[in-house]
TORDO-840396 format. One record per residue: residue in one letter; x, z, y of N, C-alpha, C, O, CB in turn; residue number from 1. Coordinates in nm, 4 decimals, always signed. Atoms other than C-alpha are relative to their C-alpha. Glycine has a CB too. Layout:
% residues N
+------+----------+----------+----------+----------+----------+----------+----------+----------+----------+----------+----------+----------+----------+----------+----------+------+
| resn |      n.u |      n.w |      n.v |     ca.u |     ca.w |     ca.v |      c.u |      c.w |      c.v |      o.u |      o.w |      o.v |     cb.u |     cb.w |     cb.v | resi |
+------+----------+----------+----------+----------+----------+----------+----------+----------+----------+----------+----------+----------+----------+----------+----------+------+
|    A |        X |        Z |        Y |        X |        Z |        Y |        X |        Z |        Y |        X |        Z |        Y |        X |        Z |        Y |  NUM |
...
+------+----------+----------+----------+----------+----------+----------+----------+----------+----------+----------+----------+----------+----------+----------+----------+------+
This chain:
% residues 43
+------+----------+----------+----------+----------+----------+----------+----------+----------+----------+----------+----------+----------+----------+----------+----------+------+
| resn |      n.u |      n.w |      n.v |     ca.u |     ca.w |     ca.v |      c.u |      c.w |      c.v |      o.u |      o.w |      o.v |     cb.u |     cb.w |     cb.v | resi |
+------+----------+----------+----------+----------+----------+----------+----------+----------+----------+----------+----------+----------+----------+----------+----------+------+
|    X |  +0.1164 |  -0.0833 |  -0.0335 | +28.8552 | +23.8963 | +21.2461 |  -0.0739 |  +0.0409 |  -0.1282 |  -0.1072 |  +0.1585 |  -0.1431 |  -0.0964 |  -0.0762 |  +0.0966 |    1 |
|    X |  +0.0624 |  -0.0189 |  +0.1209 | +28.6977 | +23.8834 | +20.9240 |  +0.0228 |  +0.0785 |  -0.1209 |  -0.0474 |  +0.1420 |  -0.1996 |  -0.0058 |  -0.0919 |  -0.0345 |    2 |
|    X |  -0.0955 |  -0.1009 |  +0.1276 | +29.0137 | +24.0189 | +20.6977 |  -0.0451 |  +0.1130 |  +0.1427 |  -0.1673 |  +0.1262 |  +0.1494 |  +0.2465 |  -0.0497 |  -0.0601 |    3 |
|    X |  +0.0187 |  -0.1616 |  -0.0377 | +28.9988 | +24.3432 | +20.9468 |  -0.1607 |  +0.0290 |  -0.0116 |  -0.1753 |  +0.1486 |  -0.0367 |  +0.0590 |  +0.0396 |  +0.1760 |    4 |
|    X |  +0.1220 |  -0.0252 |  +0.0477 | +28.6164 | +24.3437 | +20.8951 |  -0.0379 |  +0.0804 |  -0.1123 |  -0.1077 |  +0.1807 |  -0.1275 |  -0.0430 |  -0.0984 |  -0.0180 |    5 |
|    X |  -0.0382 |  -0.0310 |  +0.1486 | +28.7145 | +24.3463 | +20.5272 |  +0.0445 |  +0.1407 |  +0.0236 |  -0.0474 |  +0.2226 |  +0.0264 |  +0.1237 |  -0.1021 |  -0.0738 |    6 |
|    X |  -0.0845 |  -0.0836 |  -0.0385 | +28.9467 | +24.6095 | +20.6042 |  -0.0989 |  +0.1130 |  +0.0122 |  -0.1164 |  +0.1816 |  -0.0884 |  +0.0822 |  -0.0418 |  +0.1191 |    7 |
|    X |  +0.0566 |  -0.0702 |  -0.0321 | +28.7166 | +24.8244 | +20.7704 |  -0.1334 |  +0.0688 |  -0.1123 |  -0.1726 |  +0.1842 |  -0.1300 |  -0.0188 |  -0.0593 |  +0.1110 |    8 |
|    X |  +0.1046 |  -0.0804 |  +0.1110 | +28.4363 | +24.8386 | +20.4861 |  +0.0709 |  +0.0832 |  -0.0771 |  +0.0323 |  +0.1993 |  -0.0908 |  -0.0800 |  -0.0921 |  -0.1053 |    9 |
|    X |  -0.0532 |  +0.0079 |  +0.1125 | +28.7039 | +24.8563 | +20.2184 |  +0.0045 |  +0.1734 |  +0.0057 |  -0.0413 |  +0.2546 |  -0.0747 |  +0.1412 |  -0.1030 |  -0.0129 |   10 |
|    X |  -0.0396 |  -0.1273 |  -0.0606 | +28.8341 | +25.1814 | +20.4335 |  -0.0926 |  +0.0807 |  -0.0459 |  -0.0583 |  +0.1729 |  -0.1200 |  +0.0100 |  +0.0066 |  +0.1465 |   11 |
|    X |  +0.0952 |  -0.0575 |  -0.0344 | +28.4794 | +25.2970 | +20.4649 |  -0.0631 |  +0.0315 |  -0.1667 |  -0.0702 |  +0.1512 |  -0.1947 |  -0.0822 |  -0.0895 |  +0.1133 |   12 |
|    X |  +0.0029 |  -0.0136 |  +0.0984 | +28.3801 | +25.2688 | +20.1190 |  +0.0423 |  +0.0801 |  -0.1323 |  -0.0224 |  +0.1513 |  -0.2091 |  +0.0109 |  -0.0620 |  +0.0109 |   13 |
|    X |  -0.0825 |  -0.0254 |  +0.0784 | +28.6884 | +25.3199 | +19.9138 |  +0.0072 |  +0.1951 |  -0.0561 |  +0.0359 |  +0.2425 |  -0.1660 |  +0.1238 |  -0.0675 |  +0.0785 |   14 |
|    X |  +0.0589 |  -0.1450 |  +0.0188 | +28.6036 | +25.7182 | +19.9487 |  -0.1326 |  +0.0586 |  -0.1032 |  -0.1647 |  +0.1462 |  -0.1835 |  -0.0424 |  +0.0297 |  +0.1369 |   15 |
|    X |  +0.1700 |  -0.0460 |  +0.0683 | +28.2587 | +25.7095 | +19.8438 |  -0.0331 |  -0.0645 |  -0.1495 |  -0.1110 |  -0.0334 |  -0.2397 |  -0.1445 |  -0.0739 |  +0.1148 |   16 |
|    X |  +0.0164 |  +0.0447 |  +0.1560 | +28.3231 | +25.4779 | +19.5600 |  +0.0967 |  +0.1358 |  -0.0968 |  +0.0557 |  +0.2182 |  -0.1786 |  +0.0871 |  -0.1960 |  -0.0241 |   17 |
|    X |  -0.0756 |  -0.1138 |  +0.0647 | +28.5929 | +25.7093 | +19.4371 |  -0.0210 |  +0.1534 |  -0.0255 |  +0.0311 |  +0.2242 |  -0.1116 |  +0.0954 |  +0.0009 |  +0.0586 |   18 |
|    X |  +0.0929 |  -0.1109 |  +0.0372 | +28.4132 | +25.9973 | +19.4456 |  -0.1240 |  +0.0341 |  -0.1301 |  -0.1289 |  +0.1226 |  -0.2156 |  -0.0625 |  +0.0009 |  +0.1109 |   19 |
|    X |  +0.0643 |  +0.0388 |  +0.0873 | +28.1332 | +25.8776 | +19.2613 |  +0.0578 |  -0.0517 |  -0.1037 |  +0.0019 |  -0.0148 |  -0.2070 |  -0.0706 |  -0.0622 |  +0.0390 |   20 |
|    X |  -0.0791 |  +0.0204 |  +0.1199 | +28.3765 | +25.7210 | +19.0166 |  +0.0657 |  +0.1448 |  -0.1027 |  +0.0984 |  +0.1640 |  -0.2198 |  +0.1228 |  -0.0883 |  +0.0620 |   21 |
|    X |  -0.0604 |  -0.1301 |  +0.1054 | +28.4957 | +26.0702 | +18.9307 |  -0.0691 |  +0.0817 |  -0.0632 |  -0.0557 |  +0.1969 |  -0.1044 |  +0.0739 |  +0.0944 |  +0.0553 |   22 |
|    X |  +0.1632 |  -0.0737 |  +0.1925 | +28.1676 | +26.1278 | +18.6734 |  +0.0010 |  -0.0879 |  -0.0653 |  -0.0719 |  -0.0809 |  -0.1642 |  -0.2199 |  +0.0262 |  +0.0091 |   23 |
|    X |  -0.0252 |  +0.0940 |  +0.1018 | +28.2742 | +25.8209 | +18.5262 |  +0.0978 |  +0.0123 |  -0.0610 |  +0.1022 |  -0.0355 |  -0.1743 |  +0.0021 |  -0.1092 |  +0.0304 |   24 |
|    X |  -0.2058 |  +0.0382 |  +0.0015 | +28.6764 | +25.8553 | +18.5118 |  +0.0653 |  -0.0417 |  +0.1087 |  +0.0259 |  -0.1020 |  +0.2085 |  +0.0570 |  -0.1301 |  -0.0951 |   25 |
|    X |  -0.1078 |  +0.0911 |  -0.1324 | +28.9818 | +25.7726 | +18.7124 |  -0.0056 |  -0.1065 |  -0.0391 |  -0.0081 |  -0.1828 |  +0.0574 |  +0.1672 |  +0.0260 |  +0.0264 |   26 |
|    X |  -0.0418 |  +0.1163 |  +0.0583 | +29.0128 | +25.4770 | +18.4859 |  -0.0932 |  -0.0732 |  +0.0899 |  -0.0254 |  -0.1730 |  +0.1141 |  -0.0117 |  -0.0168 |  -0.1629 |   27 |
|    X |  +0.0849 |  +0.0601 |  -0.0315 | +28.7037 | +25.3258 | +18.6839 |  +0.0632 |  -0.0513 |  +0.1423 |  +0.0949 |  -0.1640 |  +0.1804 |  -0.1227 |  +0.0755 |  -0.0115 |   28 |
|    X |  -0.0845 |  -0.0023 |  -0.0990 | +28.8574 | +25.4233 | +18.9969 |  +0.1717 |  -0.0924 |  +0.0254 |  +0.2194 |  -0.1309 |  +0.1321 |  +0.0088 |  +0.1378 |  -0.0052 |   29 |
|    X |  -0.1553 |  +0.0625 |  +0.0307 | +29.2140 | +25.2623 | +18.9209 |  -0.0639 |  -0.1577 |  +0.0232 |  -0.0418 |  -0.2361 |  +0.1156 |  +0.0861 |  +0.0403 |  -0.1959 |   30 |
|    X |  +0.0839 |  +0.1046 |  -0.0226 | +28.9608 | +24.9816 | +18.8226 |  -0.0454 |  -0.1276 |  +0.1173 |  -0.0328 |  -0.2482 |  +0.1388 |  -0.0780 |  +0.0609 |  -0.0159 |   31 |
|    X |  +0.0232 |  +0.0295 |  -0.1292 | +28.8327 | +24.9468 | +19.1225 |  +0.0964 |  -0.0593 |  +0.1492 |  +0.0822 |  -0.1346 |  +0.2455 |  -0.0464 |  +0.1081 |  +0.0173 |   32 |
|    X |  -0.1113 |  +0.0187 |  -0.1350 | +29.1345 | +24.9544 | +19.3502 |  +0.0507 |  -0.1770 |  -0.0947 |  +0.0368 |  -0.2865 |  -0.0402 |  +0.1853 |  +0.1863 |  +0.0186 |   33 |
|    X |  -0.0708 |  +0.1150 |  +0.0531 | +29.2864 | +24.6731 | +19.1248 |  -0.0823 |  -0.0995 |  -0.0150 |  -0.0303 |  -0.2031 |  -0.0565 |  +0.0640 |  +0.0201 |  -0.1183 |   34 |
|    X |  +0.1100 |  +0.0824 |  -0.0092 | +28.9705 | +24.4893 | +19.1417 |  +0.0173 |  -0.0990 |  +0.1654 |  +0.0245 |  -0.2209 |  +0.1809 |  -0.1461 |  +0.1137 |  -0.0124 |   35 |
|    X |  +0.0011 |  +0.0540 |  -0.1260 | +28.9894 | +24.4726 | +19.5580 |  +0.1237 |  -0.0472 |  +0.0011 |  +0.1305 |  -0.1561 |  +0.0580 |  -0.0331 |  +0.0856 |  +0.1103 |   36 |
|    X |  -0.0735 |  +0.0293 |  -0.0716 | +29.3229 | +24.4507 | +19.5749 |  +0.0595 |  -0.1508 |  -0.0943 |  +0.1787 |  -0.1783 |  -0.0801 |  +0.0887 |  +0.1301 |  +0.0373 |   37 |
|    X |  -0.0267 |  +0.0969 |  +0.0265 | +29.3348 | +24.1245 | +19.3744 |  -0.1274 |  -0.1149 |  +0.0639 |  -0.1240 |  -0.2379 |  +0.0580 |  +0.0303 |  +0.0169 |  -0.1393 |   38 |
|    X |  +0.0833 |  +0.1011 |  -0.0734 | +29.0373 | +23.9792 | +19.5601 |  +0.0400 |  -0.0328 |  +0.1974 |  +0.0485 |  -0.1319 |  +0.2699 |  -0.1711 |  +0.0732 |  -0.0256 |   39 |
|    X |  -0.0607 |  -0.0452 |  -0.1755 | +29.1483 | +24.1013 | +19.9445 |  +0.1510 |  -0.0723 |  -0.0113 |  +0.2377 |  -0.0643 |  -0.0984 |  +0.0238 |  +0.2232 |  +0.0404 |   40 |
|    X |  -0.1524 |  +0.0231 |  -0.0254 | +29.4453 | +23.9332 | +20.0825 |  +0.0681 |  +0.0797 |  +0.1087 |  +0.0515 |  +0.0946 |  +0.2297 |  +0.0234 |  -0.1427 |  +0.0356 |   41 |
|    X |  -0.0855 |  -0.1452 |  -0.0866 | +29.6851 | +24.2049 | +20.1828 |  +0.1262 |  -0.0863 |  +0.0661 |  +0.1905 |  -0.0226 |  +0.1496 |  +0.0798 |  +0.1599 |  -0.1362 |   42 |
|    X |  -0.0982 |  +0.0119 |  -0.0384 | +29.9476 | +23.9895 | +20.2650 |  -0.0526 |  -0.1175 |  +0.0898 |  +0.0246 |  -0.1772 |  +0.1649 |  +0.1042 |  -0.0064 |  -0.0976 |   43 |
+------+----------+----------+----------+----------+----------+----------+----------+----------+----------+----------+----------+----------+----------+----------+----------+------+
């Protein structure tokens, strides 16, 4: 219940951070994904 919780912000988010990341760089963005996806357990 909690990982799809996760899930659901990450979803909800992952747009709006990346957007806003793109007046910083992709590099932030890249950042970012490799940030969640070593904290989130995908498997």
């Amino acid at each position: 219940m909690f990982w799809w919780y996760t899930k659901q912000i990450q979803s909800f988010l992952s747009p709006i951070v990346c957007s806003c990341a793109m007046a910083l760089g992709e590099s932030f963005c890249i950042y970012y994904f490799y940030i969640i996806s070593i904290r989130l357990p995908w498997r």
